[in-house]
C-alpha positions in Angstrom: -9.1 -9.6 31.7 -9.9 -11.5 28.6 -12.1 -9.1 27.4 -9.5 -6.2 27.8 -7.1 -8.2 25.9 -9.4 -9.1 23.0 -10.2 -5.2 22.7 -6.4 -4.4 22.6 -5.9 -6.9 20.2 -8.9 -5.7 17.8 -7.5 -2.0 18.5 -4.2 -2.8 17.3 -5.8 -5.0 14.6 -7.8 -1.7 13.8 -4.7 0.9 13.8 -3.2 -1.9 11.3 -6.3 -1.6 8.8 -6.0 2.0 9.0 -2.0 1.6 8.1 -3.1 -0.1 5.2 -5.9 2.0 4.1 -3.7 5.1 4.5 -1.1 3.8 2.1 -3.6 2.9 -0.6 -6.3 5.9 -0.6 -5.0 9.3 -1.5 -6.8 11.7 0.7 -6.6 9.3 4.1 -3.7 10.7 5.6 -2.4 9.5 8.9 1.1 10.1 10.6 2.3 6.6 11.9 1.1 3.6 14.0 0.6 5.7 17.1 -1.9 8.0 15.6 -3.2 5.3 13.8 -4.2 3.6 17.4 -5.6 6.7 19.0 -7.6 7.2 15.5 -8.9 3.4 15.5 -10.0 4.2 19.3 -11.7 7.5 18.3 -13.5 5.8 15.8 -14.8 2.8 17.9 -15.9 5.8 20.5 -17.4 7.6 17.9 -19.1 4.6 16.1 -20.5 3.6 19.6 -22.3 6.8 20.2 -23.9 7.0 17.3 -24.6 3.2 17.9 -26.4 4.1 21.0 -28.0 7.6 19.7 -29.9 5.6 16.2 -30.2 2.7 19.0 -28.7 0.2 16.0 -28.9 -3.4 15.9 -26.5 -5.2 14.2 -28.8 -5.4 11.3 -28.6 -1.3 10.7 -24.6 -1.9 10.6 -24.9 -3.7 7.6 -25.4 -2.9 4.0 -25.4 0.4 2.6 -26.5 2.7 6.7 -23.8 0.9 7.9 -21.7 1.8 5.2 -22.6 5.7 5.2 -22.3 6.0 9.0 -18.6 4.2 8.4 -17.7 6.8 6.2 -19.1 9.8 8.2 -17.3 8.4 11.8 -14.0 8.4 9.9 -14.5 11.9 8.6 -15.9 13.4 12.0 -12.6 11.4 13.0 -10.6 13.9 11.4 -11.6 16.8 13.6 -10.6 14.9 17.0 -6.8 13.8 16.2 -5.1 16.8 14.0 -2.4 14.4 12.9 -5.2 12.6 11.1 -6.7 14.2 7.5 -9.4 12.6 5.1 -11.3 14.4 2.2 -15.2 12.7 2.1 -13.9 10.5 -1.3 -10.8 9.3 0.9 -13.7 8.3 3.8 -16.0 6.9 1.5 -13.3 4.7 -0.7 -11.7 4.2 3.6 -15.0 2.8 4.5 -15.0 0.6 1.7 -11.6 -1.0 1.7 -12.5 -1.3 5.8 -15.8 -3.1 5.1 -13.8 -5.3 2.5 -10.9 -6.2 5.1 -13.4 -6.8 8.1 -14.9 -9.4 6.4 -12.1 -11.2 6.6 -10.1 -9.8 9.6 -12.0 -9.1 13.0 -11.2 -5.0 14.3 -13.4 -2.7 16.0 -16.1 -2.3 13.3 -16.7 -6.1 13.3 -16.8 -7.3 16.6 
């Protein structure tokens, strides 16, 4: 029960960053909190299949993969929810501000 509480907590942590990222980054459009949760969840899906298909550590999250396979789950994102639009600059400057905040805020991409 704890654990399902943590993950709703990251997820609406998650739909939060995206919020934020969506008001800063021209090209990351997203149309309110409730896309903005079934996004975040897309994304943690998508991010743990490719997870599991490169068979990533931790380590391979990091640093500059990490950062490329961040960008390319929020574009493939796009294609999933239709309420949700990113051009590759607004995925690669979303990945960014993401990596930024989850250094200091715990979501889905930094569990």
């Amino acid at each position: 029960m704890k654990n399902l509480i943590g993950a709703l907590i990251r997820l609406v942590i998650s739909a939060i960053v995206l919020l934020i990222v969506s008001s800063i980054i021209p090209g990351f459009v997203l149309g309110g909190f409730v896309n903005a949760i079934i996004v975040a969840l897309i994304i943690a899906i998508i991010g743990y299949v490719i997870e599991q298909l490169l068979k990533s550590d931790k380590k391979s999250s990091k640093g500059i993969v990490g950062f490329i396979i961040s960008a390319i789950v929020i574009y493939i994102a796009q294609f999933v929810v239709s309420a949700f639009t990113v051009t590759i600059i607004g995925a690669l400057l979303a990945a960014v501000i993401i990596g930024i905040i989850d250094m200091f805020v715990p979501t889905l991409y930094n569990k």
